[in-house]
PyMOL Python script that loads the backbone (N, CA, C, O; Angstrom):
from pymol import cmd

cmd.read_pdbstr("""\
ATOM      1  N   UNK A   1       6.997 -15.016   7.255  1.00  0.00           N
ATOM      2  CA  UNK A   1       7.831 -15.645   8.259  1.00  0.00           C
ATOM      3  C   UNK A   1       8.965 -14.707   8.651  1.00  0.00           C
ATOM      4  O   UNK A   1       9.179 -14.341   9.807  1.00  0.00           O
ATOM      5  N   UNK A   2       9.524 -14.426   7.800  1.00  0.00           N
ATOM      6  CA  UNK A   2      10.969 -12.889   7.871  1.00  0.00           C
ATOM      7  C   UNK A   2      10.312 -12.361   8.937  1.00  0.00           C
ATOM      8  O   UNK A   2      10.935 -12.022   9.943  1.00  0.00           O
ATOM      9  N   UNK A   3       9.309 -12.265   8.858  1.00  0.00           N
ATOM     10  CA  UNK A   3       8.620 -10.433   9.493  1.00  0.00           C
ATOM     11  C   UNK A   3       8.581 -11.081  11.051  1.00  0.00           C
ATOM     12  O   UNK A   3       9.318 -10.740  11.975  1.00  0.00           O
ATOM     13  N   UNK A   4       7.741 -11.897  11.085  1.00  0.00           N
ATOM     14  CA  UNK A   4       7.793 -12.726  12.496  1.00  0.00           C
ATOM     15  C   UNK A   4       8.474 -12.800  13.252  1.00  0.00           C
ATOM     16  O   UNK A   4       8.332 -12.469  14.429  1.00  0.00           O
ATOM     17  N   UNK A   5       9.965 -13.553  12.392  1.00  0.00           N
ATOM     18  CA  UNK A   5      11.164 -13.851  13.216  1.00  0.00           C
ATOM     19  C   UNK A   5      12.130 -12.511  13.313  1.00  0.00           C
ATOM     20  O   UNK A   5      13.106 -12.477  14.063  1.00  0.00           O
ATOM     21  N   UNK A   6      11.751 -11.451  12.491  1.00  0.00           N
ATOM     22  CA  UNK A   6      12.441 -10.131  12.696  1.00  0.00           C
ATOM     23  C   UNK A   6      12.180  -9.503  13.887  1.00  0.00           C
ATOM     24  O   UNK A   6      12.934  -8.853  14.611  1.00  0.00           O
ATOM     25  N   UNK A   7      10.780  -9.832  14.026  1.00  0.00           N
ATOM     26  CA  UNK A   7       9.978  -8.382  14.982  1.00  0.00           C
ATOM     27  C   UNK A   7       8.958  -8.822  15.827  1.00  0.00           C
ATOM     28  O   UNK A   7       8.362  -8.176  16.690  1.00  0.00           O
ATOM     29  N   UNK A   8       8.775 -10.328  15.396  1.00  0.00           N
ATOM     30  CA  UNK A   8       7.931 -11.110  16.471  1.00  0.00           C
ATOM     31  C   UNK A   8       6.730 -10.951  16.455  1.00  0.00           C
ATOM     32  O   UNK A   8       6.401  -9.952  15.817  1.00  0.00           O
ATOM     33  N   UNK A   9       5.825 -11.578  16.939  1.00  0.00           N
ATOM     34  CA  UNK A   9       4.358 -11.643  16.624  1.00  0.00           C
ATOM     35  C   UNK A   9       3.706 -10.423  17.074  1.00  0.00           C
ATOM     36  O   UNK A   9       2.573 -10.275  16.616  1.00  0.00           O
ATOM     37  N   UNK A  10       4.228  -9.296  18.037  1.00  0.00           N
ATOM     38  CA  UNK A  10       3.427  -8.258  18.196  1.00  0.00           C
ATOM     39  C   UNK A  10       3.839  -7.309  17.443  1.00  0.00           C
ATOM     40  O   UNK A  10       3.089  -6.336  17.353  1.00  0.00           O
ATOM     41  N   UNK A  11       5.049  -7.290  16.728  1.00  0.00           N
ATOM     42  CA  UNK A  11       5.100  -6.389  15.218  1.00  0.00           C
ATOM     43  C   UNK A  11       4.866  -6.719  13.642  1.00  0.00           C
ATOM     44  O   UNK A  11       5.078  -6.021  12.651  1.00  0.00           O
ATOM     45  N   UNK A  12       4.168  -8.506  13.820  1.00  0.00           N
ATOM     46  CA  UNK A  12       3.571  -8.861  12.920  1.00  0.00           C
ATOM     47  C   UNK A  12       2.207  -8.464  13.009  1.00  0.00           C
ATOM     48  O   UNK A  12       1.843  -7.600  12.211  1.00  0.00           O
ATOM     49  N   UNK A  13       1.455  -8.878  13.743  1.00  0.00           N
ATOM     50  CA  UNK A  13       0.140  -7.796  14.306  1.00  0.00           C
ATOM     51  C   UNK A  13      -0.076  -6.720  14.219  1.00  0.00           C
ATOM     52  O   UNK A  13      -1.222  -6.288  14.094  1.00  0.00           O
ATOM     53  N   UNK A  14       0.986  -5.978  14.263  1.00  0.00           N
ATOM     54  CA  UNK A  14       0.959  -4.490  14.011  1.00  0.00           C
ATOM     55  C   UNK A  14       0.932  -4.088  12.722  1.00  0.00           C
ATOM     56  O   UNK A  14       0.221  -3.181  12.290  1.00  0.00           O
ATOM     57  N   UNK A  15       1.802  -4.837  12.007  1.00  0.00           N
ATOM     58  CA  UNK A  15       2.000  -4.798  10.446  1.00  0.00           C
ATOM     59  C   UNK A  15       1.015  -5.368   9.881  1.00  0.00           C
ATOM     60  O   UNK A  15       0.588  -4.670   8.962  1.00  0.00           O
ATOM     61  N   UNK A  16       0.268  -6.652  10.063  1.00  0.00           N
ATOM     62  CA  UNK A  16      -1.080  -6.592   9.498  1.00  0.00           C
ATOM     63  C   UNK A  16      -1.795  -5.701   9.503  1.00  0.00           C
ATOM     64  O   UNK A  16      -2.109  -5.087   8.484  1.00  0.00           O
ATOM     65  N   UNK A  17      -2.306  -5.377  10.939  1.00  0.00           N
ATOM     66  CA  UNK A  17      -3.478  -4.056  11.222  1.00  0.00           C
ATOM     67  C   UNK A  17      -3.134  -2.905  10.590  1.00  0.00           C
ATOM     68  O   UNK A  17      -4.049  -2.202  10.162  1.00  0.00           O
ATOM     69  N   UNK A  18      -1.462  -2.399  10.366  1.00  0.00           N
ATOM     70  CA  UNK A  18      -1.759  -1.224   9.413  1.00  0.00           C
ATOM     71  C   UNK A  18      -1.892  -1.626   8.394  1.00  0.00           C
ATOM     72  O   UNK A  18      -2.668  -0.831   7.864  1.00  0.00           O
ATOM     73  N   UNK A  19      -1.416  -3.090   7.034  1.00  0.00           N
ATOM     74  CA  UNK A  19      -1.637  -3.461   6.011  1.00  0.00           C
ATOM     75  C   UNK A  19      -3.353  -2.979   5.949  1.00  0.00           C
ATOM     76  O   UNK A  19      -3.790  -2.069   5.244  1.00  0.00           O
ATOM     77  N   UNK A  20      -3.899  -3.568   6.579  1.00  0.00           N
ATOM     78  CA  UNK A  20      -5.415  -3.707   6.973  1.00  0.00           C
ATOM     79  C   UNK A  20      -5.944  -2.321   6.862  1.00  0.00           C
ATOM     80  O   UNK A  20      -6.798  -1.877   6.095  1.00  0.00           O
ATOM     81  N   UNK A  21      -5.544  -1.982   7.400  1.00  0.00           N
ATOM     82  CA  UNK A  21      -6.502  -0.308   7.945  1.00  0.00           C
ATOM     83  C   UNK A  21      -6.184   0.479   6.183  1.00  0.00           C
ATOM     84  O   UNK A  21      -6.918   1.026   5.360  1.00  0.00           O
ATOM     85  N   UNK A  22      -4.716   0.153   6.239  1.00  0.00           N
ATOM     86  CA  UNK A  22      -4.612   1.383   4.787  1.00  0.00           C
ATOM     87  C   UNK A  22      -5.054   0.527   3.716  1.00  0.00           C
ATOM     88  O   UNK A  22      -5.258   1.232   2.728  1.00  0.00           O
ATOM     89  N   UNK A  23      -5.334  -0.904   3.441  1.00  0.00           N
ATOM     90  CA  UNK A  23      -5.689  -1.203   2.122  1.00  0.00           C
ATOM     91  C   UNK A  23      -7.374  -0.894   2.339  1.00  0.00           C
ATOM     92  O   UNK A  23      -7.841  -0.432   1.298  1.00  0.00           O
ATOM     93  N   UNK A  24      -8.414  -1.038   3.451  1.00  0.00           N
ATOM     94  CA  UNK A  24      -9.612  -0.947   3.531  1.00  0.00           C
ATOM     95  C   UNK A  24      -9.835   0.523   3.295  1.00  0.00           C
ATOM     96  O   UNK A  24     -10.858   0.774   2.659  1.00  0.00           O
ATOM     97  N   UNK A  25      -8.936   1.780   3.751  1.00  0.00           N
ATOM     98  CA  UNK A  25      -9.429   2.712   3.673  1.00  0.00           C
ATOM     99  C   UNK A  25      -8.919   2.915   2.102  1.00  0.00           C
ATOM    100  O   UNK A  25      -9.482   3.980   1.847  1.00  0.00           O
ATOM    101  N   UNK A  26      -8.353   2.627   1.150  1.00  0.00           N
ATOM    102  CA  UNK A  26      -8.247   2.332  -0.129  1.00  0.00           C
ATOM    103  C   UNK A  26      -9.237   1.742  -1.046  1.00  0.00           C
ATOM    104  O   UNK A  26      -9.213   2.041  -2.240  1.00  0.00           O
ATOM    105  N   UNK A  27     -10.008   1.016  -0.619  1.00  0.00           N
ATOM    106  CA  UNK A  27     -11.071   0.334  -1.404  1.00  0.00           C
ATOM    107  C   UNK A  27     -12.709   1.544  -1.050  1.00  0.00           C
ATOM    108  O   UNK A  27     -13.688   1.922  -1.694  1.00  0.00           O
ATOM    109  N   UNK A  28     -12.147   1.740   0.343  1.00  0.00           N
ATOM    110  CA  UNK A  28     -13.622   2.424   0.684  1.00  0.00           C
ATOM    111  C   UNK A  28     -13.303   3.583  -0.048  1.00  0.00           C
ATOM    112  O   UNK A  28     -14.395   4.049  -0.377  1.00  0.00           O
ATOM    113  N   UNK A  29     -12.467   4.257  -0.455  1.00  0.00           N
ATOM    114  CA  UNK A  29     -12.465   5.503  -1.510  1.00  0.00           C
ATOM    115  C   UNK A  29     -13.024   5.112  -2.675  1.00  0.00           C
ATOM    116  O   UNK A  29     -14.024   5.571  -3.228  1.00  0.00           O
ATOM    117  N   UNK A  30     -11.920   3.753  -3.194  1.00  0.00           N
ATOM    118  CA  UNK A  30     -12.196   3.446  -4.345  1.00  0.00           C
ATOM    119  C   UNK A  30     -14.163   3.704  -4.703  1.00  0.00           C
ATOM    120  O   UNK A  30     -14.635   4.520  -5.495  1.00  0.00           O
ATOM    121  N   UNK A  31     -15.009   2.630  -3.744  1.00  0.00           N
ATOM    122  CA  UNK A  31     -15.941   2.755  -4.106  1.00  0.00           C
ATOM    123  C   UNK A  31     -16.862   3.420  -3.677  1.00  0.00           C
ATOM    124  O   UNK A  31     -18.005   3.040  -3.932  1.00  0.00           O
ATOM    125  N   UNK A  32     -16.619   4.817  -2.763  1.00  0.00           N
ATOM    126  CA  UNK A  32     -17.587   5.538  -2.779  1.00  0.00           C
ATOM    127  C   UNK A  32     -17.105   7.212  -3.420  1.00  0.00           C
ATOM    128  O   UNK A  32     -17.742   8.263  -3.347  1.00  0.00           O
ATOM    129  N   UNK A  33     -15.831   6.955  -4.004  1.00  0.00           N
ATOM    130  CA  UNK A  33     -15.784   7.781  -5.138  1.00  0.00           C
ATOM    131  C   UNK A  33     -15.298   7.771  -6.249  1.00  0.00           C
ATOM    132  O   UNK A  33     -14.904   8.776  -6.841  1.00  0.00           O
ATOM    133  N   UNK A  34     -15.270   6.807  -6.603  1.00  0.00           N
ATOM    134  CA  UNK A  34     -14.934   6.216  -8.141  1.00  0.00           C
ATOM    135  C   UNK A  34     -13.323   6.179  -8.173  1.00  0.00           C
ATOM    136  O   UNK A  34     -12.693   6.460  -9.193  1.00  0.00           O
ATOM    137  N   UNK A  35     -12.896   5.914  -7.315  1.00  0.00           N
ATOM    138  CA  UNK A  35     -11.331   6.966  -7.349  1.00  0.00           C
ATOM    139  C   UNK A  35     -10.199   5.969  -7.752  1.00  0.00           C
ATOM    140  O   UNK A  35      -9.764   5.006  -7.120  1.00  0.00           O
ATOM    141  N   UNK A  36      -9.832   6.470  -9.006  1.00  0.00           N
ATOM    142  CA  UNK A  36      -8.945   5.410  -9.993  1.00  0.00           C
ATOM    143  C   UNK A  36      -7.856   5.090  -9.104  1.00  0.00           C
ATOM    144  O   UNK A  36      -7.428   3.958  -8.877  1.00  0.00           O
ATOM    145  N   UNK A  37      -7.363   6.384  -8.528  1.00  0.00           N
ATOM    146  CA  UNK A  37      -5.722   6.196  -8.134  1.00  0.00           C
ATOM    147  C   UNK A  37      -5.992   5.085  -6.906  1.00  0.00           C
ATOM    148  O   UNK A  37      -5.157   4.221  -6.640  1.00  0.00           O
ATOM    149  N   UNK A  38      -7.214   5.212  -6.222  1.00  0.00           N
ATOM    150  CA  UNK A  38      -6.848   4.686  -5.006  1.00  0.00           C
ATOM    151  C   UNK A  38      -6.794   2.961  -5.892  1.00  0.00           C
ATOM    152  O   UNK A  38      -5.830   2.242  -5.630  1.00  0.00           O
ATOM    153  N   UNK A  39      -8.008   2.385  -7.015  1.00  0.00           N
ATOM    154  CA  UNK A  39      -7.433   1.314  -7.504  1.00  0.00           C
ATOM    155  C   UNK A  39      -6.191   0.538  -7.858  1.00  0.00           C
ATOM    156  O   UNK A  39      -5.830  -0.626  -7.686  1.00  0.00           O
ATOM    157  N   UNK A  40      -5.526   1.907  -8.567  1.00  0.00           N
ATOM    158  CA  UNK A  40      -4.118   1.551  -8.776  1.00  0.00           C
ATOM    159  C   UNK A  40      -3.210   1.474  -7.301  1.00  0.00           C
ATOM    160  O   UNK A  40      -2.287   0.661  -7.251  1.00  0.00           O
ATOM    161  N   UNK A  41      -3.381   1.980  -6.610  1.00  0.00           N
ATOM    162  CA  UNK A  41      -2.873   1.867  -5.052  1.00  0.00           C
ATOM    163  C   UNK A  41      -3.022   0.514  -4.129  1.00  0.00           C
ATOM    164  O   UNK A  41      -2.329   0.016  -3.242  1.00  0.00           O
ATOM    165  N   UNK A  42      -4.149   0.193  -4.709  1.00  0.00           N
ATOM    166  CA  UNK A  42      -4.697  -0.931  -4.159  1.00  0.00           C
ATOM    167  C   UNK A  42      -4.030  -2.197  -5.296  1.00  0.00           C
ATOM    168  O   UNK A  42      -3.516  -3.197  -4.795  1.00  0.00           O
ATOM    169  N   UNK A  43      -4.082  -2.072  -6.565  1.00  0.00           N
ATOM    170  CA  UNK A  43      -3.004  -2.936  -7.529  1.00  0.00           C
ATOM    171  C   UNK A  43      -1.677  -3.156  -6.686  1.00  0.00           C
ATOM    172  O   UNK A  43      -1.292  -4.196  -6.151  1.00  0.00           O
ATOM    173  N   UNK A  44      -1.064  -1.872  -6.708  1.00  0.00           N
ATOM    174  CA  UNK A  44       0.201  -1.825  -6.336  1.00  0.00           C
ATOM    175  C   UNK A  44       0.601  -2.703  -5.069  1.00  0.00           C
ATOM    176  O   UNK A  44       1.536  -3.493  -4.930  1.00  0.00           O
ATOM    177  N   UNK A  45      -0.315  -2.349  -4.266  1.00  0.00           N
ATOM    178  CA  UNK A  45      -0.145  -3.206  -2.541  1.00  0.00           C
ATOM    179  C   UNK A  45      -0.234  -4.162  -2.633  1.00  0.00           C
ATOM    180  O   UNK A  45       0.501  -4.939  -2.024  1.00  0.00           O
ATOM    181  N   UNK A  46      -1.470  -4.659  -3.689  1.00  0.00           N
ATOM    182  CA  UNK A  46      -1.044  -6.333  -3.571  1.00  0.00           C
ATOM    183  C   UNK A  46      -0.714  -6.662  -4.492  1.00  0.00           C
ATOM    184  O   UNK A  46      -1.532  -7.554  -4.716  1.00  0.00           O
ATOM    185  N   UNK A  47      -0.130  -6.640  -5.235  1.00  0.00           N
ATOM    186  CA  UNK A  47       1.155  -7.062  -6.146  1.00  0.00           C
ATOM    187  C   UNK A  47       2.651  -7.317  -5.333  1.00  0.00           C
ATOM    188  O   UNK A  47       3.390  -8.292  -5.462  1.00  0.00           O
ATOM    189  N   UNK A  48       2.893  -5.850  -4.261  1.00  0.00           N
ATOM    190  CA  UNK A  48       4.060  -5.741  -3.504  1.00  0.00           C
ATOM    191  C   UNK A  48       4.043  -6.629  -2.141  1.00  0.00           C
ATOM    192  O   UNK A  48       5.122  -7.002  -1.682  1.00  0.00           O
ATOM    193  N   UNK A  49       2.668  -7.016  -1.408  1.00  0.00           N
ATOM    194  CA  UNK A  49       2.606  -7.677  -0.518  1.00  0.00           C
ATOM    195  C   UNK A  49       2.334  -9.244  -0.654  1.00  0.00           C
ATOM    196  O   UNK A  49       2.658 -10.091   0.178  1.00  0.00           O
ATOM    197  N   UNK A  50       1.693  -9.460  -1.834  1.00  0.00           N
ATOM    198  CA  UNK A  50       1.504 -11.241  -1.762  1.00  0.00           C
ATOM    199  C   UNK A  50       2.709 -11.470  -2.874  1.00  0.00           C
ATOM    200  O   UNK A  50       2.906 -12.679  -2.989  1.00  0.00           O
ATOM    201  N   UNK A  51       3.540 -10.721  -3.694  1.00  0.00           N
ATOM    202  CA  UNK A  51       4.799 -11.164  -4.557  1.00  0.00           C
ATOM    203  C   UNK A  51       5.984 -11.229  -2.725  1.00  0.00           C
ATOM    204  O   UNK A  51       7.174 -11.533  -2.640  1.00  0.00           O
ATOM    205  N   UNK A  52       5.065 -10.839  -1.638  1.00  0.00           N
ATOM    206  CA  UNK A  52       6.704 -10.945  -0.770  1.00  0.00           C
ATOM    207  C   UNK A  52       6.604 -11.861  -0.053  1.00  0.00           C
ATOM    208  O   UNK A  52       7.416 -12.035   0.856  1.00  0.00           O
ATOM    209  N   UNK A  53       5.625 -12.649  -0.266  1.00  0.00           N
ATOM    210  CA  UNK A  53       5.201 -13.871   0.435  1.00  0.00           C
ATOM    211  C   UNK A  53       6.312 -15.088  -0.057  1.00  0.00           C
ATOM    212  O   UNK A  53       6.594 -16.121   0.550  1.00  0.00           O
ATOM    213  N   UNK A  54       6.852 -14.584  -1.403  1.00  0.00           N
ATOM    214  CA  UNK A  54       7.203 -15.736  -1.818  1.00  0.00           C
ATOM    215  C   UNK A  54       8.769 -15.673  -1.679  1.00  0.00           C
ATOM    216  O   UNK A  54       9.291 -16.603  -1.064  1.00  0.00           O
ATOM    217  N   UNK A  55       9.631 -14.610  -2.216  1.00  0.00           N
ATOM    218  CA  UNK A  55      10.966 -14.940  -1.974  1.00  0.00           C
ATOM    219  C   UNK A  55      11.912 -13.451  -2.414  1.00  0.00           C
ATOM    220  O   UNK A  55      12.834 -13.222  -3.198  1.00  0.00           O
ATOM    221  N   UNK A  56      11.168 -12.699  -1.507  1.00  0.00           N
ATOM    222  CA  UNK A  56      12.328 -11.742  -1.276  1.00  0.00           C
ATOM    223  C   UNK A  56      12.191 -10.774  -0.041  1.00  0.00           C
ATOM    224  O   UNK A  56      11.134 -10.742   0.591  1.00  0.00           O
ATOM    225  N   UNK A  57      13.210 -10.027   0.281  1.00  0.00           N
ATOM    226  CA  UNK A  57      12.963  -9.653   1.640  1.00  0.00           C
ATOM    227  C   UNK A  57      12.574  -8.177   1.664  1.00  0.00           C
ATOM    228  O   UNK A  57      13.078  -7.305   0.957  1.00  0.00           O
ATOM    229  N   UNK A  58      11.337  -7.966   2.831  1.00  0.00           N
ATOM    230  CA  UNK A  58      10.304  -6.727   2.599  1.00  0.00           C
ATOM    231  C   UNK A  58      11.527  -5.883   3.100  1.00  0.00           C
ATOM    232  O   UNK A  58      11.810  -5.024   2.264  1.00  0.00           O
ATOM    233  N   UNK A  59      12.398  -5.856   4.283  1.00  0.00           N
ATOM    234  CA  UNK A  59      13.195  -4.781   4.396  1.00  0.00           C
ATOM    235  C   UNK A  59      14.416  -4.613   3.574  1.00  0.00           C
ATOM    236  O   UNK A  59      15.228  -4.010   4.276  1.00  0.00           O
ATOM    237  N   UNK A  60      14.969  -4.894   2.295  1.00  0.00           N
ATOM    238  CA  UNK A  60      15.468  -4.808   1.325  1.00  0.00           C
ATOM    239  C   UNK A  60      15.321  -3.056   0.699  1.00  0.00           C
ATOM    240  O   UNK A  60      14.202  -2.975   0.192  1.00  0.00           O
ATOM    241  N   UNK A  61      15.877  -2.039   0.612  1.00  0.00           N
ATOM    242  CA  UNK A  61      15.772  -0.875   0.452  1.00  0.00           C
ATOM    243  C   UNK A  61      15.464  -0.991  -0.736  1.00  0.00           C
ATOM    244  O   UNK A  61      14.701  -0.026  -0.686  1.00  0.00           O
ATOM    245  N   UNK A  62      15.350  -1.429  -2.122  1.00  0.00           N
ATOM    246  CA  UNK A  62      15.144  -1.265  -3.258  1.00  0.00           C
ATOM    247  C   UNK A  62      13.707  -1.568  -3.724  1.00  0.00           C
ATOM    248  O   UNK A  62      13.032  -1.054  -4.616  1.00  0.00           O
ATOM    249  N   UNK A  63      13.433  -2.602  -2.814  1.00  0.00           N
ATOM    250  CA  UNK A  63      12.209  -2.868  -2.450  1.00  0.00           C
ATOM    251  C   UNK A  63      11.147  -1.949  -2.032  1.00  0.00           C
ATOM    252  O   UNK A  63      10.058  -1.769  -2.577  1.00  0.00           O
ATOM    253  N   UNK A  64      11.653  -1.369  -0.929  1.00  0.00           N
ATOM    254  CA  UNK A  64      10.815  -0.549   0.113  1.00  0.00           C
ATOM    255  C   UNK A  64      10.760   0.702  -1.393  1.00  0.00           C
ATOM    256  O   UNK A  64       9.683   1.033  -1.887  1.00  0.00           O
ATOM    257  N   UNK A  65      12.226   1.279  -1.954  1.00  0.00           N
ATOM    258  CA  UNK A  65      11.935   2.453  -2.304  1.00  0.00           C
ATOM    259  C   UNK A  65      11.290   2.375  -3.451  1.00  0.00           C
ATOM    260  O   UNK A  65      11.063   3.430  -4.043  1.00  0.00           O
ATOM    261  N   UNK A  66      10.795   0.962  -4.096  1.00  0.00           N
ATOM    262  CA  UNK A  66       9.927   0.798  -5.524  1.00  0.00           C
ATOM    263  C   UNK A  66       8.804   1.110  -4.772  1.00  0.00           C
ATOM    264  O   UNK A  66       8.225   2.178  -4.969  1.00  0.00           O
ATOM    265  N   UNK A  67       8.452   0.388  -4.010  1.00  0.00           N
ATOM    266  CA  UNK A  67       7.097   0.640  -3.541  1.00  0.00           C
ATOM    267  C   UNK A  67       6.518   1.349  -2.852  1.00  0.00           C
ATOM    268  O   UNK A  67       5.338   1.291  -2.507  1.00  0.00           O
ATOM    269  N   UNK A  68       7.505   2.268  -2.528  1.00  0.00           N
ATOM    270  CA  UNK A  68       7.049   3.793  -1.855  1.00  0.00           C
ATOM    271  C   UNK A  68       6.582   4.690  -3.430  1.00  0.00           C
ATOM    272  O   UNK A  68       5.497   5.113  -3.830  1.00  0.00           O
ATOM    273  N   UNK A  69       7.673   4.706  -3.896  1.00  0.00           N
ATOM    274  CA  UNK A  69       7.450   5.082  -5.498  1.00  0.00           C
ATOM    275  C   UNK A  69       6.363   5.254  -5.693  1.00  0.00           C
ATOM    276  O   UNK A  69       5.658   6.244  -5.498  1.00  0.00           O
ATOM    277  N   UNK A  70       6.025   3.700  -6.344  1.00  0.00           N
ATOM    278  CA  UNK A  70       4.934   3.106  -7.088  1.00  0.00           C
ATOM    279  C   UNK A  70       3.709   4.032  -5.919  1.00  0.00           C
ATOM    280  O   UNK A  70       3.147   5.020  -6.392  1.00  0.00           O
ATOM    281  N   UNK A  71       3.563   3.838  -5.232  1.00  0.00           N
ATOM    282  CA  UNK A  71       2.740   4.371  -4.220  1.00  0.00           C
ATOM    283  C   UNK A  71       2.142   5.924  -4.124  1.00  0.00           C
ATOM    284  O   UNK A  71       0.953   6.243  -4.098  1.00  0.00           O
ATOM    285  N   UNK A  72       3.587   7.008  -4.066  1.00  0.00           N
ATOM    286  CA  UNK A  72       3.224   8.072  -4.502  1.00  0.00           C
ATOM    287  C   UNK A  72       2.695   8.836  -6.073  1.00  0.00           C
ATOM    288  O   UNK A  72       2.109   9.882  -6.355  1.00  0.00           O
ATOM    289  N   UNK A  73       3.197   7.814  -6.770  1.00  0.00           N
ATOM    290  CA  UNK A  73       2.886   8.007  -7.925  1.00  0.00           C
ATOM    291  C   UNK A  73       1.141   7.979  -8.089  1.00  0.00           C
ATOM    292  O   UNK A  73       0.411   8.896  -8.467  1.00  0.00           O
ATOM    293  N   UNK A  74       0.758   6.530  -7.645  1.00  0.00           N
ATOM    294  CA  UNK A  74      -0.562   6.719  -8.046  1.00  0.00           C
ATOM    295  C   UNK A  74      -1.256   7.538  -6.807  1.00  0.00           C
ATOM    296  O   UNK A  74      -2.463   7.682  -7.003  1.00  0.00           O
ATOM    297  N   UNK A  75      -0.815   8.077  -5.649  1.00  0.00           N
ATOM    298  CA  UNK A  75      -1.611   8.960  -4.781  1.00  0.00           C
ATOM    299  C   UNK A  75      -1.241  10.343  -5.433  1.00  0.00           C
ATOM    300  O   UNK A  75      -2.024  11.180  -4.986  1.00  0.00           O
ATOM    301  N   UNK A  76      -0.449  10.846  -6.220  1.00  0.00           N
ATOM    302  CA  UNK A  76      -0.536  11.807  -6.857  1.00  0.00           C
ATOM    303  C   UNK A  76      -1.728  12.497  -7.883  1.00  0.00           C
ATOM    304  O   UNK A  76      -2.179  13.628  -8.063  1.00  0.00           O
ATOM    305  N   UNK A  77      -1.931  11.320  -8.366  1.00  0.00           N
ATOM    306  CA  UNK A  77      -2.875  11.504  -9.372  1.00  0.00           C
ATOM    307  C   UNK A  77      -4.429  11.899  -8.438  1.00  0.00           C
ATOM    308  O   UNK A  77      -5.307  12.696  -8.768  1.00  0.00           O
ATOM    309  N   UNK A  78      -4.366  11.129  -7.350  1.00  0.00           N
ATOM    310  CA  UNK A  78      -6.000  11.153  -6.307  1.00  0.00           C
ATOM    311  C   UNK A  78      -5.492  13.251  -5.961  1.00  0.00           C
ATOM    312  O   UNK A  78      -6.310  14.157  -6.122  1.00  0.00           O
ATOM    313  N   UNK A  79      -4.523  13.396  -5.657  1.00  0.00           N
ATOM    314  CA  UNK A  79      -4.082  14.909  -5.208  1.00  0.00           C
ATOM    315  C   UNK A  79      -4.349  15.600  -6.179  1.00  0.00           C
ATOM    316  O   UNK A  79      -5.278  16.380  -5.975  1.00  0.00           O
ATOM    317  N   UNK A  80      -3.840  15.636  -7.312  1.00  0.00           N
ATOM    318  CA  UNK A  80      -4.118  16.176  -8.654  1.00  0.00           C
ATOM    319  C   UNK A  80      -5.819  16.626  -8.953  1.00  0.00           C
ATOM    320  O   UNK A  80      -6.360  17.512  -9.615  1.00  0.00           O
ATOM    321  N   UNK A  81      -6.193  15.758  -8.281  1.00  0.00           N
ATOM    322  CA  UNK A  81      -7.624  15.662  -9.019  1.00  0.00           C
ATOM    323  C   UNK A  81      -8.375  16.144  -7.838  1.00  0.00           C
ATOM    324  O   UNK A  81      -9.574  16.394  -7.967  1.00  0.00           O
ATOM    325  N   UNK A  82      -7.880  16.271  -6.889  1.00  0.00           N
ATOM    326  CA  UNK A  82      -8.906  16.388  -5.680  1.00  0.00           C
ATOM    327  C   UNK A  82      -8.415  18.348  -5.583  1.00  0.00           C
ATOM    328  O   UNK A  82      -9.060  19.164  -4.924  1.00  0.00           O
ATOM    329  N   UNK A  83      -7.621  18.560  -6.113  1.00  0.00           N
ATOM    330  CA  UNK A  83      -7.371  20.206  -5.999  1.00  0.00           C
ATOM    331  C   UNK A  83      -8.161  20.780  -6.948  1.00  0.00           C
ATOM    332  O   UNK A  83      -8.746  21.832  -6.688  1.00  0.00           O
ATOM    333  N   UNK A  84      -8.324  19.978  -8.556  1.00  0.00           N
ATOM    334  CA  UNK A  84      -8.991  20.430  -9.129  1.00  0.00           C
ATOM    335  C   UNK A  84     -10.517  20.625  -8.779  1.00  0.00           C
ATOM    336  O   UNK A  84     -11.164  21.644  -9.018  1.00  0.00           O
ATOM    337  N   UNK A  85     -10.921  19.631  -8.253  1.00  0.00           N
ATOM    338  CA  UNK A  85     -12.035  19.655  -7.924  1.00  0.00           C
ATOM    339  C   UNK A  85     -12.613  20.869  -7.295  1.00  0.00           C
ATOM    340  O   UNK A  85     -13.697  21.271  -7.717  1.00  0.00           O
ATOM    341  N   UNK A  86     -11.993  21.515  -6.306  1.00  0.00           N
ATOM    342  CA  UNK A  86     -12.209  22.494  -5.107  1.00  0.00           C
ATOM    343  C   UNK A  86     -12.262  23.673  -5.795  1.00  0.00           C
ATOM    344  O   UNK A  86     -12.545  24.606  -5.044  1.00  0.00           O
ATOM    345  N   UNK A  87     -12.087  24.013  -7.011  1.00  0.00           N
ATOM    346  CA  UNK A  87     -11.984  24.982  -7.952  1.00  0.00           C
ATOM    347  C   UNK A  87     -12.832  25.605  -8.591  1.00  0.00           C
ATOM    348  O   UNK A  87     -12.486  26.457  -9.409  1.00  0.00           O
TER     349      UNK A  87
END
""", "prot")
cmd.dss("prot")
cmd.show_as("cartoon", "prot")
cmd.util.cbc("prot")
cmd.orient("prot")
């Protein structure tokens, strides 16, 4: 509802479709290359997106910067491993 009344239904739309696009292209790694981090990436998002359903606010900076965090952390590990690979 926040997001709605912040930015209105065509930047709620927008914010779904990228929710959308980056959690699908997250799963489609996950399972066509076994790829842990993108699981944990995919943990992380929805842990951070359906815990904001309930009672705190997504543009809150402490917020945003846990879950940018949390975020690079486990895409580090997919980087880590994808350099080794090329080796």
């Amino acid at each position: 509802i926040e997001t709605i009344v912040e930015t209105g239904f065509i930047g709620f739309a927008t914010l779904l479709a990228a929710i959308a696009f980056s959690f699908s292209r997250f799963v489609r790694d996950f399972w066509r290359y076994n790829d842990l981090s993108a699981l944990a990436v995919i943990c992380v998002w929805t842990i951070y997106w359906s815990s904001g359903l309930f009672n705190f606010s997504y543009w809150s900076a402490w917020w945003q910067t846990t879950f940018y965090v949390a975020t690079a952390i486990c895409l580090a590990g997919a980087s880590v491993r994808q350099g080794s690979d090329t080796k």
